[in-house]
C-alpha positions, 0 to 999 in steps of 0.5 A: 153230889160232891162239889169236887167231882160235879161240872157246873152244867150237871149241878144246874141240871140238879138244882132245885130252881131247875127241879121246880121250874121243871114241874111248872112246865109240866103244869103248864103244859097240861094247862096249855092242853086243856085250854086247846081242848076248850077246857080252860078259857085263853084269858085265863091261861095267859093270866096263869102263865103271865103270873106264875112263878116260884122261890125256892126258899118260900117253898121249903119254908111252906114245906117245913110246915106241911111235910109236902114238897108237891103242895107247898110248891103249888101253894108257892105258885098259887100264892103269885097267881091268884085268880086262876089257881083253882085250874092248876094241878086239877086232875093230877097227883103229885106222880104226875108232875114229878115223874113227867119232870123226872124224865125231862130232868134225866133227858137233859143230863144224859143230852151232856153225857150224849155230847161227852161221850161223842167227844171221847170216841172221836179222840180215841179213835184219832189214837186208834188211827195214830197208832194202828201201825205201832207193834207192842206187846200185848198181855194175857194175865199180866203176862206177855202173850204175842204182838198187837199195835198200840192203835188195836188197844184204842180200837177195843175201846173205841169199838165199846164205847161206841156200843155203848153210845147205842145204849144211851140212846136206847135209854133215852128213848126208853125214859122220854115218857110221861104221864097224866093219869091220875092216882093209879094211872086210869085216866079217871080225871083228865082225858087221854087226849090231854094227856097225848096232847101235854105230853106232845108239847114236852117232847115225851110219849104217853106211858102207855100203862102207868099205875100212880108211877111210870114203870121203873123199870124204864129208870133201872136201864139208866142206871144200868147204861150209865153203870157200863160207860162207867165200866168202859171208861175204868177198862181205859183207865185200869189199862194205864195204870198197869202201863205206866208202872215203873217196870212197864213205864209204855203210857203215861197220863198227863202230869201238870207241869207243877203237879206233885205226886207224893207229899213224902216223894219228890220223884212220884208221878202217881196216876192218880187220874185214871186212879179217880176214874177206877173208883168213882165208877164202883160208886156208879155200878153200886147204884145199879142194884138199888135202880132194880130194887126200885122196880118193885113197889107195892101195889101201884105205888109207894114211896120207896123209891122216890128217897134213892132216885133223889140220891143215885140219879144225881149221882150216877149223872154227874159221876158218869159226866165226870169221869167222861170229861176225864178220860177224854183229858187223859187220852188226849194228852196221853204220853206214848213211851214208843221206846219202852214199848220197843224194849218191852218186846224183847223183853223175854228173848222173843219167845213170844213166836212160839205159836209160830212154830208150834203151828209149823210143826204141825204143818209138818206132821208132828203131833200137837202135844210132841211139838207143844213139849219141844217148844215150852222146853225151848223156851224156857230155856230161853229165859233160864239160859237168857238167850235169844228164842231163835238161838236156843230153836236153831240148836234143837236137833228136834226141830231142825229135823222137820224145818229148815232154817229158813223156815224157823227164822221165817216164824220170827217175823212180826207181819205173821202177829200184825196182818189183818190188823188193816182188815180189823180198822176196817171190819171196826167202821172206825173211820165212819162219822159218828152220828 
């Protein structure tokens, strides 16, 4: 994790207190089972939980000797509890804990990105409502194509991201597992009905067939839901960065009042934000292919995994975390240059009706591709000659002869682009509260 790109809450969530304090939960959790089983007498338990604690600093020190993460933490602990520590870790492998907690560990992030995402949809769709009604050009291969709003754009987003709040979820459901049994996952030294019961006390379900490991599989979807917000959000910012070029100048990401755009440039306003946004969710989709790398391992267990989930879901948490907060900064602020947009439009003479007329044409028999040739000549003209679409249509004899003026000046009209984008807002549920 670099400093610069991790929100404190995500870097606490990392942090190894949390990651140790999480596997004494875990412990805990399984003790505080087997003593409501009968298991473990009361006192005992009370003695164990009033004593027990952890330093992260003894702990590495006892690693460095060792070359075990999982023993030098339960010596660490041992060393407070005394009496007692003979019942800790009975029964369980060091997958075990550390899986159990991985989940925890994993749901707590994803709970903020949960929250960063609610936040970003609710602001893209007060753009989306703002702008319903604001025509703009909208583009295919960077070229102009025929009118939308500026509140459509905002509704794709919108609608994506929402599909993506499903994902999460579903990943969070996929990943509230756990497990406690044993070194290949057969239940062979603690009971089902501890682990049922410790699971139950953490929130999670029982793996309902571990080997050594909870399946990767359940890991991999992490990765990959973080990987498509990443997307979506780049899809948001890849859209502003083509608007706000000089030649289009129609958003524009907020620009600080003393910020400074070029070290050798006084006038540049870079977009440097959305920029940000673009390249840090490649880092984020690169994760994706080592997540399904890991479903693989030997057997029921090897270790090969466990050094890339130590990097990629740390990574890939705070990133998608980051990058969220982000873009909800720059839609919130975003700049709406309404006159550009105006001007953008009629750009290219209003050959953007076209299809218009193509299809009233066809409408009155002529064949498709005989009207498709009179048109593209027209228009075409247009741009060569540089004069308005309608002008150049008026003096085809070609089209005149099979519509009357009042019908061609009837296909310049943008309500014909514009008049189910109502129905759209309302197919969309773009206004429904967000759950």
């Amino acid at each position: 994790m670099l400093e610069r790109y991790t929100r404190k809450e995500l870097r606490e969530v990392w942090s190894d207190e949390k990651r140790y304090s999480l596997w004494w939960k875990v412990e805990e959790a399984v003790l505080e089972a087997r003593t409501k089983l009968g298991e473990i007498p009361s006192e005992t338990f009370e003695k164990i939980k009033e004593k027990a604690r952890f330093k992260v600093e003894e702990i590495k020190e006892i690693e460095k000797i060792n070359n075990h993460e999982m023993i030098a933490f339960l010596t660490n602990v041992a060393q407070y509890v005394g009496e007692g520590s003979e019942y800790i870790h009975q029964g369980l492998t060091s997958s075990d804990v550390m899986d159990t907690a991985f989940s925890l560990q994993i749901l707590e992030a994803l709970n903020y990105i949960e929250s960063d995402l609610l936040k970003l949809l609710a602001e893209v769709s007060k753009k989306a409502i703002q702008y319903k009604d604001l025509p703009m050009m909208g583009r295919t291969h960077g070229m102009h194509a025929e009118p939308i709003t500026l509140g459509f754009k905002f509704l794709g987003w919108w609608s994506e991201l929402k599909r993506n709040l499903e994902r999460l979820r579903k990943a969070k459901e996929n990943i509230r597992y756990g497990k406690f049994s044993g070194v290949v996952g057969t239940l062979s030294h603690l009971s089902p009905e501890v682990e049922e019961l410790a699971c139950k006390i953490l929130g999670l379900e029982p793996e309902p067939v571990a080997t050594q490991v909870i399946p990767r599989d359940r890991h991999a979807e992490v990765i990959y839901v973080l990987g498509m917000i990443a997307s979506s959000c780049e899809r948001i910012a890849l859209e502003i960065r083509h608007l706000q070029r000089t030649e289009v100048g129609e958003l524009e990401e907020p620009f600080r009042e003393k910020q400074k755009g070029s070290s050798a440039m006084p006038h540049k306003r870079n977009p440097i934000l959305s920029e940000r946004i673009c390249g840090l969710s490649r880092v984020i989709r690169s994760y994706m292919n080592s997540a399904f790398e890991n479903i693989p391992l030997w057997h029921e267990r090897d270790i090969s995994h466990s050094s890339v989930e130590r990097l990629i879901f740390p990574d890939a948490t705070t990133l998608t975390d980051y990058i969220l907060n982000l873009t909800y900064e720059i839609v919130k602020d975003l700049k709406v240059n309404e006159e550009n947009i105006l001007r953008n439009m009629n750009t290219n003479y209003r050959i953007f009706y076209s299809q218009n007329l193509l299809l009233a044409l066809t409408q009155k028999g002529v064949l498709r591709d005989i009207a498709y040739s009179w048109i593209q000549e027209d228009a075409f003209k247009a741009i060569n000659e540089k004069r308005d679409f309608l002008e150049v249509v008026l003096e085809d004899k070609r089209v005149t002869e099979k519509l009357s003026k009042e019908e061609i000046e009837s296909c310049f009209s943008p309500q014909v682009f514009l008049k189910n984008i109502d129905f759209i807002f309302q197919r969309s549920g773009v206004k429904e509260e967000l759950k």
